[in-house]
N, C-alpha and C positions, 0 to 999 in steps of 0.2 A: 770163139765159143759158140757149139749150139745150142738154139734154142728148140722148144718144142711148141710154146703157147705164144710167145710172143716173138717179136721184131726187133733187133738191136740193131740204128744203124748211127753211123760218124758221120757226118758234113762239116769237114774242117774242127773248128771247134765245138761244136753239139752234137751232144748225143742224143738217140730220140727211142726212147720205149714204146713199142705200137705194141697193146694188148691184143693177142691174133687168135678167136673163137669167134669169128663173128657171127657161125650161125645159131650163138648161143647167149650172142648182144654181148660176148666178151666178159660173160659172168665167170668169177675166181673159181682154180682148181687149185688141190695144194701142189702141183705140180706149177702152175702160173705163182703162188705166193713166191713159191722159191724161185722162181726164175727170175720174176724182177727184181728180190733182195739180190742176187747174181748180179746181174746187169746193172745195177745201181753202183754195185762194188766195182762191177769193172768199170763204169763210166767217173769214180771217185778217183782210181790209183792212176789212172788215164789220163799222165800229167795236161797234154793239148787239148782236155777236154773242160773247157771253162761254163759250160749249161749242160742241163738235163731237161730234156721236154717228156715225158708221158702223154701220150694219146692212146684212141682206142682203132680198130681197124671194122670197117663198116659202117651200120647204121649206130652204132652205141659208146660211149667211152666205157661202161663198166655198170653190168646192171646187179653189182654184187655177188654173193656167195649162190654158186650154182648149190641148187637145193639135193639135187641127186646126190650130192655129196654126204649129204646130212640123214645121219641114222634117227631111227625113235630114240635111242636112248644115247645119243652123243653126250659126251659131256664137255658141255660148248666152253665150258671156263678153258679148260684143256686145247680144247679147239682153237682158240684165240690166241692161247700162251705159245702151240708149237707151230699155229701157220700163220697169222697176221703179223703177230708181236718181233718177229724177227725182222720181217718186210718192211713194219713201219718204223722200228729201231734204224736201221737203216740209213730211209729217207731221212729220216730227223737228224741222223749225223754226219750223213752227205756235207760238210763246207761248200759244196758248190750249188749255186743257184737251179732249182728244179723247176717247172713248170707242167700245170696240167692242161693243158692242149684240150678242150672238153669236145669233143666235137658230136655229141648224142645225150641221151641217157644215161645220167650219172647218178645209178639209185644203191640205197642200203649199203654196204661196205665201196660200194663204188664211190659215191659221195663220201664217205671217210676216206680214202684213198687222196682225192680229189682235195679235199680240204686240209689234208697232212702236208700237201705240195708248198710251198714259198708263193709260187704266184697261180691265179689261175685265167683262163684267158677261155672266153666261151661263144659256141658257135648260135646266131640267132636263132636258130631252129629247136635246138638242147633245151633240157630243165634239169633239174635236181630232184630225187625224189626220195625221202626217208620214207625206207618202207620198212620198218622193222616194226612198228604199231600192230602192221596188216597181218602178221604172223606171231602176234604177243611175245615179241623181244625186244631188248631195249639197246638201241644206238650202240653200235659197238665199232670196235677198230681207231679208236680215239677219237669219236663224231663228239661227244660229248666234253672232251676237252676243247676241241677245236673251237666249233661253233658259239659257244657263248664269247669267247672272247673275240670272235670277230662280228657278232652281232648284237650281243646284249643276251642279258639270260631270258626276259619275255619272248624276245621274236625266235631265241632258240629251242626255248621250252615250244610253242608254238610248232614250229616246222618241225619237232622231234615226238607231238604226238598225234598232231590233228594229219598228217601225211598228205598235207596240198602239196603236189606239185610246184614247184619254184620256176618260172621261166624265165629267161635269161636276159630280161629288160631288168625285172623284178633283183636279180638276183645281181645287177650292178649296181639298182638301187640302193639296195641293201647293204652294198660292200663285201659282198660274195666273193665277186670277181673283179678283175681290172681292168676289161673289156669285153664288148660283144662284137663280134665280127658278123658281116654278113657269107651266109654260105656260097655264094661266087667267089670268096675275097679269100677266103679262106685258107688258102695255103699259103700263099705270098703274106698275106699280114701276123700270121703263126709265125714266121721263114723271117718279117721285118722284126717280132718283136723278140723272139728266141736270140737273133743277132745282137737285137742293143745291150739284153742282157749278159751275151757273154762278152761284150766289149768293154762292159765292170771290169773292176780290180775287185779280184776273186778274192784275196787275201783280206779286202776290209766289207766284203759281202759276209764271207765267212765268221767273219767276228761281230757283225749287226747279228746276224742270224744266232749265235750262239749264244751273247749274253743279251740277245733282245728276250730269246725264251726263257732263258735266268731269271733276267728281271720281276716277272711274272711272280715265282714264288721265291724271293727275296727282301728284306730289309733295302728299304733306302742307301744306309751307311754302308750293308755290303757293295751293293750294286755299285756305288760308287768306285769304290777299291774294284771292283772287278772294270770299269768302264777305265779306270786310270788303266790300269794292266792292259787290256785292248789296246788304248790309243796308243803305246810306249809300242806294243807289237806293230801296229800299223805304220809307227812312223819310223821305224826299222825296215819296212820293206821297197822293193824296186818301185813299185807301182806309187807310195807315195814324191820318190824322188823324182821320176818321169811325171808327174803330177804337178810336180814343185815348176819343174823343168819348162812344161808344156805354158803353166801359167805364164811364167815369164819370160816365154816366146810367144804367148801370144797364139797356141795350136792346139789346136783337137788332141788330148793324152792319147798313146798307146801302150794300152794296161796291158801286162803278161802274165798276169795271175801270181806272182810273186812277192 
């Protein structure tokens, strides 16, 4: 499939989204909205494809919604329901483990992008930046669902109106991300960790992923009933038998996403 804004490529089993405007810091067109909901789709039906990495191409991972885009009288609810809302639908139903690769500037819809991923992995140099204050708009593309639950509603209230920059010590502090790499290292340790995750068993990533975000806005007693149903799937598949198998040889599993 072509692309026009971005980068689709395969390394065995990961697939890797490289945002490609770089001389625009890789700010969103709704031509880019739709081409990563594309490429997502095609990296989901893409049985040998067990990861997903997003990054950005140049100095930036995604400095949000190019403003040229944006009319005086847009009417942004609209805007969001026919160019984000599909994209980030999406990522969130993707089964397969995603990853944002930050390797720059991750500001305003870019940082919601970023924070809709499963994991994120950030280069020392990068920050996060909610800049939607700076333009009297409020956190959009699901920054506002994300953010509190992975930081508390103070420090999210906080980074969602005061517009400090987040740097990327700061921001593993916080529990933002799950690493910061250095930018010499940088591609190889991307390359080391994109690998371990697709060497997961896809099929019980896929089912933490799905009824972990359940959980969320759920009953106790459901959750349960739905966690029984999971495990009954999971231990129906290949991967937990190979699991069983490896244990009791004594070896490294080899998961096949099954």
């Amino acid at each position: 499939m072509d692309y026009g804004t971005i980068f689709y490529e395969k390394n065995e089993n990961i697939a890797t989204i490289v945002l490609n405007r770089p001389a625009a810091y890789n700010a969103f067109t709704e031509q880019m909205n739709l081409e990563i909901g594309k490429a997502l789709k095609q990296a989901t039906k893409d049985e040998a494809v067990t990861c997903i990495v997003i990054t950005g191409n140049g100095k930036a991972f995604c400095s949000g919604q190019d403003l040229a885009d944006v009319e005086e009288h847009t009417n942004h609810a609209e805007f969001l329901k026919n160019r984000y809302h599909p994209m980030l639908k999406q990522l969130k139903e993707t089964p397969k483990p995603v990853i944002a690769a930050i390797n720059g500037i991750a500001a305003g819809a870019g940082m919601s992008l970023a924070l809709a991923c499963d994991f994120r992995v950030m280069k020392n140099t990068a920050k996060f930046v909610s800049a939607f204050m700076n333009i009297g708009l409020v956190p959009d593309s699901g920054f506002l669902y994300q953010l509190p639950r992975m930081v508390g509603y103070a420090k999210a209230l906080e980074i969602a109106t005061l517009g400090k920059p987040i740097l990327a010590e700061e921001a593993l502090e916080i529990g933002l991300v799950t690493a910061v790499l250095d930018e010499e290292e940088w591609e190889s340790q991307i390359g080391e960790f994109a690998s371990h995750i697709a060497s997961l068993p896809t099929k019980s990533f896929s089912l933490i992923k799905r009824y972990m975000l359940d959980s969320m806005h759920t009953s106790y007693e459901t959750f349960l009933e739905q966690e029984a149903f999971a495990q009954r799937i999971a231990g129906l598949s290949q991967d937990h038998q190979e699991g069983l198998q490896a244990f009791m040889e004594k070896r490294k599993p080899n998961f096949v996403g099954k």
